[in-house]
C-alpha positions as CSV (number, residue, x, y, z in Angstrom):
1,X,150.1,143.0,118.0
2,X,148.6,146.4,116.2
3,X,145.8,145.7,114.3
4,X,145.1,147.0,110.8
5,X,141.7,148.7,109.8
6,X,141.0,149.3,105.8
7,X,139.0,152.0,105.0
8,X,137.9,151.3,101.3
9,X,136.8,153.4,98.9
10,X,138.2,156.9,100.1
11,X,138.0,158.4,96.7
12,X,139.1,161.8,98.0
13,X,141.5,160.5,100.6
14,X,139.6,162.2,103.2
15,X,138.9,159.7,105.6
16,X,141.7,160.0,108.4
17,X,141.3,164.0,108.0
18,X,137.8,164.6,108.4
19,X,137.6,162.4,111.3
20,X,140.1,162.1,114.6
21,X,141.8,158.7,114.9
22,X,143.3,159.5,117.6
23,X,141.4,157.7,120.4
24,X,142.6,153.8,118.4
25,X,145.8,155.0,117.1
26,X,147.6,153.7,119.4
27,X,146.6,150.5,118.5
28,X,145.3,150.1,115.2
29,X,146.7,151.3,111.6
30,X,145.0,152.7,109.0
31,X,144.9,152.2,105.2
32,X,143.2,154.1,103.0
33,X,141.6,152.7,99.9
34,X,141.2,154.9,97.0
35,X,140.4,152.9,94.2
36,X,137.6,150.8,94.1
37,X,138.0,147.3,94.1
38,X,135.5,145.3,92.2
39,X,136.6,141.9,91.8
40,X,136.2,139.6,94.7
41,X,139.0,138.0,94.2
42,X,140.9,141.0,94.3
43,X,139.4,142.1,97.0
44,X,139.7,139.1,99.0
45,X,143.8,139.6,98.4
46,X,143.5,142.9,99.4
47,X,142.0,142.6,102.7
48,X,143.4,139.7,103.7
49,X,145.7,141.3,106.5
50,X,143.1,143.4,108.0
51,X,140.5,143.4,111.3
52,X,139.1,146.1,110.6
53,X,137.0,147.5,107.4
54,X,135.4,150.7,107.6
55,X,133.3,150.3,103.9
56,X,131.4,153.1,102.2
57,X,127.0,152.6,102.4
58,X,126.3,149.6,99.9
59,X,129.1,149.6,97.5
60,X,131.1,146.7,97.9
61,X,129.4,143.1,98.5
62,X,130.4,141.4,101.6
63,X,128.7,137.8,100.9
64,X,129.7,134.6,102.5
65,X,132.3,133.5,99.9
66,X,134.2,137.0,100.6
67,X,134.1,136.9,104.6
68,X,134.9,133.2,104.6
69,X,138.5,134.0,102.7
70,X,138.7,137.0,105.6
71,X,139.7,134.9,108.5
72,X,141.7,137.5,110.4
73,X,138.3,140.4,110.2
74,X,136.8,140.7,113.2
75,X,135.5,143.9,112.6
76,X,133.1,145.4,109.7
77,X,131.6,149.1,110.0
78,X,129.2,150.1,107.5
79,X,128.5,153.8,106.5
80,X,125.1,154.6,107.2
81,X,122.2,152.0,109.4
82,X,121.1,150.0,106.4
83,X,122.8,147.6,104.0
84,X,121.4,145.1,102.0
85,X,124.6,143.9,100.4
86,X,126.7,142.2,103.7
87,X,125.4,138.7,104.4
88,X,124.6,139.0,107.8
89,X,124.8,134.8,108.3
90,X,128.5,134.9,107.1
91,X,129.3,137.8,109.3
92,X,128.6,135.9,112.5
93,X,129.4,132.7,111.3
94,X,133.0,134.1,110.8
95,X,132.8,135.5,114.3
96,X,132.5,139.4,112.4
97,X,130.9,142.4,114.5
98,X,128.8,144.7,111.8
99,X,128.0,147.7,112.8
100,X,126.7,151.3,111.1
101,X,127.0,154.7,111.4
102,X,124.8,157.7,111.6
103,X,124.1,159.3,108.3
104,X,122.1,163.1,107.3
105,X,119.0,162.4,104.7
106,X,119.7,166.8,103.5
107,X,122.2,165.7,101.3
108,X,120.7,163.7,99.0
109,X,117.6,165.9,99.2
110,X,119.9,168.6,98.5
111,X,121.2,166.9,95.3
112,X,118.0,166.0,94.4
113,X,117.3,169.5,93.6
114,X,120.6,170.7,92.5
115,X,119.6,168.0,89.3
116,X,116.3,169.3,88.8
117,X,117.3,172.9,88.5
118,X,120.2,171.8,86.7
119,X,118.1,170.4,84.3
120,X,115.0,172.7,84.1
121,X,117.9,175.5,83.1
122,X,119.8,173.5,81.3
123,X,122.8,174.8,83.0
124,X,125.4,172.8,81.9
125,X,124.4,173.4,78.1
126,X,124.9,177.0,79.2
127,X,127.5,176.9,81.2
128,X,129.8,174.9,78.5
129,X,128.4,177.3,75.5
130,X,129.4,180.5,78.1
131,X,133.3,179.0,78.8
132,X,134.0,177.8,74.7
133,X,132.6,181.0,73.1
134,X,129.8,179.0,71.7
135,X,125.8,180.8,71.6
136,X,124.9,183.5,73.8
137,X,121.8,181.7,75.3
138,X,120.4,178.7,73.5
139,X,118.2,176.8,76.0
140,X,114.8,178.1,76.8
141,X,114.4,177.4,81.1
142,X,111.5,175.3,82.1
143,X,108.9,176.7,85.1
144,X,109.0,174.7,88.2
145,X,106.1,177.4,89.5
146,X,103.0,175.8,88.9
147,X,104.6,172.9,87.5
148,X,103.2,169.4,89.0
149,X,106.2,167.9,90.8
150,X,105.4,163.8,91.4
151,X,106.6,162.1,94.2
152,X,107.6,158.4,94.7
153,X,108.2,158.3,98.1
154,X,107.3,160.2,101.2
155,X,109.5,158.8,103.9
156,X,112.4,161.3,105.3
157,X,114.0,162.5,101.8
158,X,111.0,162.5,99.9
159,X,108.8,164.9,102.3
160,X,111.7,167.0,102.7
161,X,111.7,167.7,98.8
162,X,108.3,168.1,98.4
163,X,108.7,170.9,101.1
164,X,111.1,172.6,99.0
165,X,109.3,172.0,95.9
166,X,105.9,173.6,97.8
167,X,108.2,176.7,98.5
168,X,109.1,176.9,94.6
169,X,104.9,177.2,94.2
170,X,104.9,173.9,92.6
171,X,102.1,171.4,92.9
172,X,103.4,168.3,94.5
173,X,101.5,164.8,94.4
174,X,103.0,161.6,96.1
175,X,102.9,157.9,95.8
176,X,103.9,155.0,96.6
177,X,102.9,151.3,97.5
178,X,102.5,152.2,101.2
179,X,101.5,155.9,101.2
180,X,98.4,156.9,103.1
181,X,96.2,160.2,101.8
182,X,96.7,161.3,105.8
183,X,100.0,160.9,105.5
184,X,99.9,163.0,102.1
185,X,98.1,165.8,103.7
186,X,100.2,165.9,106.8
187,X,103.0,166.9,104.3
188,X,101.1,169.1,102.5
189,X,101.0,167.6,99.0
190,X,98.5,166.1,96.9
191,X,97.7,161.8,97.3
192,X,98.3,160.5,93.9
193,X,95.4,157.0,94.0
194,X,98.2,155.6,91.6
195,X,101.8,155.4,90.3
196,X,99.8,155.3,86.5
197,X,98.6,159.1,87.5
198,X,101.6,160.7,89.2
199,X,103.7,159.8,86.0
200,X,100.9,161.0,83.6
201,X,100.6,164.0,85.1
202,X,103.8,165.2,86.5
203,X,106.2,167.8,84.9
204,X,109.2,166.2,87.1
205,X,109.2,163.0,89.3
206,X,111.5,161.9,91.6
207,X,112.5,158.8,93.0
208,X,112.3,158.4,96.5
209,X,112.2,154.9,97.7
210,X,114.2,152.2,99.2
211,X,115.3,149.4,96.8
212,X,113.3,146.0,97.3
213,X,111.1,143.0,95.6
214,X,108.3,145.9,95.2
215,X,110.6,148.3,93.7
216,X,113.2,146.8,91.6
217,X,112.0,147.7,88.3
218,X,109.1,149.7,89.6
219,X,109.9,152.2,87.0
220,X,110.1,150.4,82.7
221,X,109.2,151.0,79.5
222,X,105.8,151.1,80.0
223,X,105.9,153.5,82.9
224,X,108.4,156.1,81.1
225,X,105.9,155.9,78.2
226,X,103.2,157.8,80.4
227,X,105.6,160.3,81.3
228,X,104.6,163.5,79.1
229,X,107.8,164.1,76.9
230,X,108.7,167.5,78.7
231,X,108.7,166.0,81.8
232,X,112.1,165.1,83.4
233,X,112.8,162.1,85.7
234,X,115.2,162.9,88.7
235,X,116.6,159.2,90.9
236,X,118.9,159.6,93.5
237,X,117.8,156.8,95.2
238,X,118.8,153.5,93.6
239,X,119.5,152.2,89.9
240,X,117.8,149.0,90.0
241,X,114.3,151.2,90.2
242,X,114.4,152.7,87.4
243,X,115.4,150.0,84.0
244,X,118.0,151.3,82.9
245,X,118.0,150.1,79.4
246,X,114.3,151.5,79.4
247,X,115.4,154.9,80.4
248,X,118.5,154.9,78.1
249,X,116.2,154.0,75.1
250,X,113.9,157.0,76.1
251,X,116.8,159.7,76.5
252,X,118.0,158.5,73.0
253,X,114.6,158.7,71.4
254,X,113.7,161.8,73.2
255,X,110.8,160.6,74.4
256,X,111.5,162.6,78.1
257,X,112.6,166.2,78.1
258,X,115.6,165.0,80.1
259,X,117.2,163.1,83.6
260,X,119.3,163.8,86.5
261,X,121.0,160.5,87.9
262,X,123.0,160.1,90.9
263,X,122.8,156.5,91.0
264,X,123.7,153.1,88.1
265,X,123.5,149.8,88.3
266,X,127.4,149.3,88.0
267,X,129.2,151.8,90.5
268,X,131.7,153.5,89.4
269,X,130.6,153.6,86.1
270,X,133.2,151.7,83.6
271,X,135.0,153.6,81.0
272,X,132.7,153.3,77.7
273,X,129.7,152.6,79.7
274,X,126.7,154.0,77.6
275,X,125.2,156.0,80.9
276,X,128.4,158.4,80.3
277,X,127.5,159.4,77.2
278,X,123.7,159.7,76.8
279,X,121.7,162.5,75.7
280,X,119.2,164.7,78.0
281,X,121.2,163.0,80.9
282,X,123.1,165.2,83.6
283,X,124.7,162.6,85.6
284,X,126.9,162.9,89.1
285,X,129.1,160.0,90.5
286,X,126.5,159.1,93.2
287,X,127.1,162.3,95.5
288,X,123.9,161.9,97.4
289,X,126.0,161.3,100.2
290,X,129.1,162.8,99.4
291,X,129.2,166.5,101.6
292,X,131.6,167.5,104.5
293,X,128.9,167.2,107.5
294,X,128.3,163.5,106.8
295,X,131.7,162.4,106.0
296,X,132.7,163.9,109.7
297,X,129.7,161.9,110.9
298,X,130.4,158.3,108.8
299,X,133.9,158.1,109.9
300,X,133.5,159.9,113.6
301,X,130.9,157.3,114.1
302,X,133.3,154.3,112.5
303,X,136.0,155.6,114.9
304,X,134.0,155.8,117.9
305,X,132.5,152.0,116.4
306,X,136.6,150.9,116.9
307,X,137.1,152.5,120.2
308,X,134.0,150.5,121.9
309,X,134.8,147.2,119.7
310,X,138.7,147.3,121.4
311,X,137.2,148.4,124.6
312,X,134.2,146.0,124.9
313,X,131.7,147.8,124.7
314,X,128.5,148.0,122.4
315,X,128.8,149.1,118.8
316,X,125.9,150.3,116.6
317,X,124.9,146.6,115.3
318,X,123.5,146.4,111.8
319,X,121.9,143.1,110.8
C-alpha cells in the first residue's frame, strides 16, 4: 500500500517544486496543505489518513491528545532542529519518528534589517504617499550612524546583526541573561551590565532570543517605558517576549517612535485582530524564514528524512 505524507501549511504551494520528490514517489503521495488549520479537531480529521507530516518550524501543536487520534502517523518531520510545540512523550508512545531539518539563521537576520530600515525611513509612509498622489516627502529619516543599536541576544542571528549594524557605524551593545563581556568583545560590540540599560539607552533594539521560562515576557510595560520614545523596537524572534498588549498600548499612545514585527502570539493573524491595524507598526506575516535557499533546504532535507525512514536508515531525530 502507498503511503500518504501531508505537507501542512504550504502557503505558497511551493513545497513539491522547490524540492525533488522523486527518490519516495514511487511510494508515497503527497498533499499539500495551504491553509492553515488551527483547530485540533479539525486537524485531527484532516490528517487522519496520513504517515507522513512534513510541518512548518513551530506552528502547529502536536500534543498528546492530537497524536493519539493519529494512529496510522508513523512519520513527523519538523522544519528546522528545534521545536518546542511536539510532545516528544506522545510521539514515541504512538510509535512516531520526529525528525528535523536543516535551516539558514541569514534570513531572519536579513529581515531583521529589512524592518529596521523600513522603519527608520519610514518607507512604507512614502512609498503609499508616492503610488496615491498623496505629499511629496512627509517623513523625516532617522540616522542609524552613530545611533546605539541594543542587542538581546548574541547567539548566531544576533551577532550576525550587530555585524551589520557595526558596518552602518552604529554603536551596538548586547545583553542578555547569559551573555559574557568576552563574548561581547569577541563580536565587537559593547557588554550592556543590564537589560534596564540597553533599553534606556538604545535608539533601536532587537530581539534576539529563544523563547523560554526566562524570556516569556522578558519584554512589558515597565521595560517599554525605558525605551526613549524615538527609539524603535524590532522582534523577529518570538511573540510571547515581547507583551503584546504592552507594546500595542505603547504604539497607540506613542510612547515608541515605532516597531517592526515578524512574529504574534496567534499565527496567522485572525481577520480584525488589533496587531493589523496599529499605528507606528510595520508588520510581515512571519517571513523570517520564508526565502528560496531555505525552503530548498527544509523540504530537501524532509525528502531525504522519508527516503532513510522507508529505507531504514537514520533520520535527523529531534526530541
Amino acid at each position: 500500500m502507498r503511503l500518504r505524507c501531508a505537507v501542512l501549511d504550504d502557503f505558497q504551494n511551493i513545497a513539491t517544486t522547490l524540492a525533488d520528490w522523486g527518490p519516495v514517489r514511487d511510494q508515497v503521495d503527497v498533499v499539500s496543505f495551504t491553509e492553515h488549520i488551527a483547530d485540533e479537531d479539525e486537524l485531527a480529521a484532516a490528517l487522519t489518513g496520513f504517515d507522513i507530516v512534513v510541518t512548518l518550524r513551530e506552528r502547529v501543536p502536536f500534543p498528546a491528545g492530537l497524536l493519539d487520534r493519529l494512529p496510522r502517523l508513523k512519520l513527523l518531520v519538523a522544519s528546522g532542529m528545534r521545536n518546542t510545540v511536539i510532545d516528544y512523550a506522545a510521539a514515541a508512545r504512538n510509535g512516531v519518528t520526529v525528525c528535523g531539518t536543516r535551516s539558514a539563521s541569514t534570513p531572519p537576520v536579513e529581515l531583521t534589517w529589512a524592518l529596521l530600515l523600513g522603519l527608520a525611513r519610514g518607507l512604507v509612509t512614502e512609498n503609499h504617499a508616492l503610488r496615491s498622489g498623496g505629499p511629496w516627502q512627509s517623513t523625516v529619516g532617522a540616522d542609524l550612524h552613530g545611533r546605539r543599536l541594543g542587542l538581546l541576544g548574541l547567539g548566531k542571528i544576533g551577532s550576525r546583526v550587530a555585524r551589520i549594524g557595526l558596518a552602518f557605524g552604529m554603536e551596538v551593545s548586547a545583553w542578555s541573561q547569559n551573555l559574557t563581556r568576552e563574548r561581547a568583545e569577541e563580536v565587537g560590540v559593547h557588554f550592556a551590565p543590564s537589560k534596564e540599560e540597553l533599553l534606556r539607552e538604545s535608539d533601536f533594539v532587537s530581539v534576539h532570543l529563544a523563547l523560554g521560562d526566562r524570556t516569556r515576557g522578558l519584554i512589558g510595560a515597565t521595560e517599554l517605558a525605558l525605551l526613549k520614545p524615538t527609539a524603535y523596537l524590532i522582534n523577529t524572534s518570538r511573540a510571547a517576549i515581547v507583551d503584546q498588549d504592552a507594546l500595542l498600548t505603547a504604539l497607540h499612545e506613542g510612547r515608541i517612535a515605532g516597531a517592526g514585527i515578524d512574529v504574534f502570539d496567534i499565527e496567522p493573524l485572525p481577520d480584525g485582530h488589533p496587531m493589523r491595524t496599529a499605528p507606528r507598526l510595520l508588520a510581515t506575516p512571519h517571513l523570517g524564514y520564508v526565502t528560496e535557499d531555505n525552503y530548498r533546504r527544509y523540504y530537501g532535507d524532509a525528502v531525504e528524512n522519508i527516503e532513510a525512514f522507508l529505507a531504514g536508515t537514520p533520520v535527523r531525530r529531534l526530541g
